[in-house]
C-alpha positions in Angstrom: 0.0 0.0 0.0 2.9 2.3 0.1 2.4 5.4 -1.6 -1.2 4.5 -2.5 -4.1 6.7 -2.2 -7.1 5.4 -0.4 -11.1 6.6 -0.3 -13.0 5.3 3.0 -16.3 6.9 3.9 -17.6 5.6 7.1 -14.7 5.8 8.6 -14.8 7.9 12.0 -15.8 5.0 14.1 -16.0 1.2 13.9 -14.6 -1.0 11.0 -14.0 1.7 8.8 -12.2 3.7 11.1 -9.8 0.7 11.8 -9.5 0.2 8.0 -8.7 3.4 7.5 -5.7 3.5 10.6 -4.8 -0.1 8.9 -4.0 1.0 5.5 -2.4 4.1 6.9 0.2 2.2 8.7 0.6 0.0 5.5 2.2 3.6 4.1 -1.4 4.6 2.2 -2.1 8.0 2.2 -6.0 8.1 3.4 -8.7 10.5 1.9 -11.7 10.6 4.9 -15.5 11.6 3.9 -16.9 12.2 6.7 -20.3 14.4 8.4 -19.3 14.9 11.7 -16.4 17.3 11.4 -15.0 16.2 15.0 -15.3 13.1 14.4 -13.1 13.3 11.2 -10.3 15.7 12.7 -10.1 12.9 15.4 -9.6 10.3 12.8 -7.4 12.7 10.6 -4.7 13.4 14.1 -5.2 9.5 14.0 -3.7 8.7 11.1 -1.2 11.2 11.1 0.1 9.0 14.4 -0.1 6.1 12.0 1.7 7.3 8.6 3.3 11.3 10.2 4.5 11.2 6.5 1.5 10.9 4.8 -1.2 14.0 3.5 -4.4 12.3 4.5 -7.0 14.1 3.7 -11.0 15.1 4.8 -14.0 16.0 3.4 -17.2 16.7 4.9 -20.1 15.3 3.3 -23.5 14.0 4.4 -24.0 11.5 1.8 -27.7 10.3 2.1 -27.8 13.4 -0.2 -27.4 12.6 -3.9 -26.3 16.4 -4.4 -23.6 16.1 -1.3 -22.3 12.7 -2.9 -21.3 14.5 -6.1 -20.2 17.5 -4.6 -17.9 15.9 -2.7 -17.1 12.9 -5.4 -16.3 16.6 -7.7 -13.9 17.7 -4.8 -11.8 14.5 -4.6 -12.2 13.7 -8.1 -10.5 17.4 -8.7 -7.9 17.2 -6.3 -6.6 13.6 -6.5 -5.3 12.5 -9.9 -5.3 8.7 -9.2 -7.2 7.0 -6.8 -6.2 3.1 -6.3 -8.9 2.0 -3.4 -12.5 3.4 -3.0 -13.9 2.0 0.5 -17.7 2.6 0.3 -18.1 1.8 4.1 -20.8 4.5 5.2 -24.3 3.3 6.6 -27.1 3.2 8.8 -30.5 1.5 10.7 -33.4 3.5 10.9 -36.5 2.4 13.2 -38.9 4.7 12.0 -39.2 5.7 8.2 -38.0 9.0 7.1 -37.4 11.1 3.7 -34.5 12.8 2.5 -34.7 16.2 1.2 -34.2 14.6 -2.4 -37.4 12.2 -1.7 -35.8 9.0 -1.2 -36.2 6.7 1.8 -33.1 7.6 3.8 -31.3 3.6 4.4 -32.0 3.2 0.5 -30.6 7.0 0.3 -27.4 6.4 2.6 -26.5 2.7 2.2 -27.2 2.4 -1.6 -27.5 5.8 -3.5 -24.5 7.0 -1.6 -22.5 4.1 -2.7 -23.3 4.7 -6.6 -22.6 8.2 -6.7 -19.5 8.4 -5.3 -18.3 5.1 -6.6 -19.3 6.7 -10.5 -18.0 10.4 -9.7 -14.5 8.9 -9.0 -14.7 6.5 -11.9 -11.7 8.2 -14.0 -9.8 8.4 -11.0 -9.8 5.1 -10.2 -9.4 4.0 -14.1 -6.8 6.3 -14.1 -4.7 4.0 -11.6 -5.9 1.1 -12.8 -4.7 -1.7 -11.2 -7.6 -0.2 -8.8 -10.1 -1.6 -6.4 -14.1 -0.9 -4.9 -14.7 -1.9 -2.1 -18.1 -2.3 -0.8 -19.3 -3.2 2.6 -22.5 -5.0 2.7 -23.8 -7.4 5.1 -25.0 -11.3 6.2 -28.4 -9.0 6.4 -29.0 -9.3 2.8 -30.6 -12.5 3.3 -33.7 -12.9 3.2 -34.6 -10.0 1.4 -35.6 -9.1 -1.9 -35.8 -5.7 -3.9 -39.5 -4.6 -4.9 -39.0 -2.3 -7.9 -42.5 -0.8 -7.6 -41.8 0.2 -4.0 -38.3 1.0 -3.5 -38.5 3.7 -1.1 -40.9 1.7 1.1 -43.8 3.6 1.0 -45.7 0.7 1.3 -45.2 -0.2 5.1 -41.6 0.5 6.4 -39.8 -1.9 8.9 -36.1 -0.9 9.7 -34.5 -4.1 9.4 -36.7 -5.4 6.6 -35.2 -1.9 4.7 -31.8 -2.3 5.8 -31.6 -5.8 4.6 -32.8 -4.8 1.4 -29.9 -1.7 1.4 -27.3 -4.7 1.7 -28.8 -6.5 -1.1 -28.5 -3.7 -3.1 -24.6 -3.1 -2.1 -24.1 -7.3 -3.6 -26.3 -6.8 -6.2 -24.3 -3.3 -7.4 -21.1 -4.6 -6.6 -22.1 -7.6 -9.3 -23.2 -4.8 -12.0 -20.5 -2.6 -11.4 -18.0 -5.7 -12.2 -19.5 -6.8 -15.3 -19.6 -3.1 -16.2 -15.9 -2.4 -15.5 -14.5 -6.1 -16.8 -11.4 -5.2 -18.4 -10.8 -1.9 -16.9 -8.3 -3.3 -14.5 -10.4 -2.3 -11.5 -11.9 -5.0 -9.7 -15.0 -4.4 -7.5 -15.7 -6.4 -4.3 -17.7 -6.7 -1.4 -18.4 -8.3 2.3 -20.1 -9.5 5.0 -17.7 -8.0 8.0 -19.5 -10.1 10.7 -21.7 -8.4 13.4 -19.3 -6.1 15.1 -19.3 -4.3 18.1 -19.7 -0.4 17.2 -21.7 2.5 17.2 -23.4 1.0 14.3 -27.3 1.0 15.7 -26.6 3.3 18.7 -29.5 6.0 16.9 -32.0 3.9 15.4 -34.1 4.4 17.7 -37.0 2.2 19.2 -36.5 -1.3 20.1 -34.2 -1.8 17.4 -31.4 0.3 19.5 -32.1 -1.6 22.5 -31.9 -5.4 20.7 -28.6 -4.2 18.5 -27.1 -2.6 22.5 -28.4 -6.7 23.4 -26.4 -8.5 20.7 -23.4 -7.0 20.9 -22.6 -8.4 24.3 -22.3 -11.2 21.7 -20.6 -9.4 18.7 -17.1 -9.3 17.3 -14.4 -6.6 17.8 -14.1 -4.0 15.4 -10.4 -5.1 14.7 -11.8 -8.5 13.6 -14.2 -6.9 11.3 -12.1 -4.5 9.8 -10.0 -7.5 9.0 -11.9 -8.3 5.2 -11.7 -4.6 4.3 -8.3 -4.7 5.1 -7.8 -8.1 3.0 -9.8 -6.7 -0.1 -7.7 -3.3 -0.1 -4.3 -4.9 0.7 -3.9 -8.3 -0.4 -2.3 -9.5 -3.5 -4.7 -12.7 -3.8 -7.8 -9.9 -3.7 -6.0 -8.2 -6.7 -7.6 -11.5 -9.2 -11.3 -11.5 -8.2 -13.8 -9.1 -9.1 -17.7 -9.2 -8.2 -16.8 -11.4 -5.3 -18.5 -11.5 -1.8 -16.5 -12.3 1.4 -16.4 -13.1 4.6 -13.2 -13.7 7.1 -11.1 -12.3 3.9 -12.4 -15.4 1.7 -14.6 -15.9 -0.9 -18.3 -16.3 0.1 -21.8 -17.5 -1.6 -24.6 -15.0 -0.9 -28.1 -15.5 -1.1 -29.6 -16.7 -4.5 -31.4 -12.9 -4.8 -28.2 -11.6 -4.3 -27.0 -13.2 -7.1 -29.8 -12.2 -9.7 -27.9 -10.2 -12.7 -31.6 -9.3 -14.1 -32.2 -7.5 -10.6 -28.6 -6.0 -10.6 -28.9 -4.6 -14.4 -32.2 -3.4 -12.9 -31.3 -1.9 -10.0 -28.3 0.3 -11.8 -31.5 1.4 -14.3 -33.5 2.6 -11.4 -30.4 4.2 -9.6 -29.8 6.2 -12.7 -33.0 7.1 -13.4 -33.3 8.6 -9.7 -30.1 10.5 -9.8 -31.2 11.7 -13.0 -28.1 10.1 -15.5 -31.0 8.1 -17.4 -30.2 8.5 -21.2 -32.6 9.8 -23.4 
């Protein structure tokens, strides 16, 4: 990783912060999106301590907005010329439905749209350093769920888990489209299940679905141990020959059968285009 520049969102706490001290130490130089501007400056001092070398970088940017995604996809995009590992990481549970200024449902909004934008924004930057990687963190929570087209922003009856579980199916099922749609290009695009980790992930869902995640992770694994796929994806030479893979404990994993539907993931890039307005005529 020496001398390679790295893109992690979700990254001031948890897995992705971990990742992101990980790579750092590896001799990456780390570009941070962040929202919480604290938050980010404590992770920036971070990895500074890891790589005092190094010009990480931040940028603030609440992604579950479509506009703030490509704003800040157009900031990095202009000030990094090459960009060898993108680390979409960022996401969240929500109890109780809510809407985005934009009119999307706001997991769909943060732990899908997010990951689209800023993965296409940076497209030339990552071509540009091709060998290059995507990394995408989804989740064991796809299972079990399935994409309905004609209600994708769960207007009909929301339930928090039942909508993050679809987010994560959309991660797999992107990460699949994006790979066929970049074969050749010499950046591969990957994504994993990091294992139920013990974070801040859940903290502010709110409801009984704070108090059951607060529950479970008297059970869960550190966030060193899940940090250790993101890690493996980004870093590993092995990682370097597989593209539209999901993993889990830095190998190879089979997802669930609707996660492997390439008529849902051809669709699902069709409806993500269409709602960030880059349909074609």
């Amino acid at each position: 990783m020496q001398g390679k520049v790295v893109v992690v969102t979700g990254a001031t706490s948890g897995i992705g912060r971990i990742a992101a001290e990980r790579l750092a130490g590896m001799g990456a130089r780390v570009i941070l999106v962040a929202r919480d501007p604290a938050r980010g400056e404590a992770v920036l001092v971070a990895l500074r301590r890891a790589a005092p070398g190094a010009a990480h970088g931040l940028y603030l940017a609440d992604l579950a907005s479509m506009a703030e995604s490509r704003r800040v996809a157009a900031e990095i995009a202009a000030a990094e010329p090459r960009i060898d590992v993108l680390i979409n990481n960022a996401g969240a549970l929500f109890g109780a439905r809510r809407i985005t200024a934009e009119g999307l449902e706001l997991t769909f909004a943060t732990n899908h749209m997010a990951y689209f934008l800023l993965t296409l924004g940076l497209a030339q930057r990552l071509g540009a350093a091709a060998p290059a990687r995507v990394i995408n963190t989804a989740s064991n929570a796809h299972r079990g769920a399935r994409l309905d087209f004609a209600d994708l922003q769960s207007l009909r009856g929301y339930r928090g888990v039942q909508a993050y579980g679809r987010s994560k199916l959309a991660n797999i099922l992107f990460t699949r489209e994006l790979a066929r749609r970049w074969r050749g290009s010499g950046v591969t695009v990957n994504c994993l299940h990091p294992g139920f980790v013990a974070t801040r992930f859940g903290n502010g869902s709110g409801g009984w679905i704070s108090y059951g995640i607060r529950l479970a992770k008297l059970f869960a694994i550190t966030p060193e141990k899940g940090a250790e796929t993101i890690v493996h994806l980004a870093a590993a030479a092995a990682a370097a020959e597989v593209s539209g893979g999901y993993f889990y404990q830095c190998r190879p994993a089979q997802p669930s059968a609707a996660a492997e539907d390439d008529a849902a993931a051809a669709r699902l890039w069709r409806e993500s285009e269409r709602l960030a307005g880059l349909s074609r005529a």
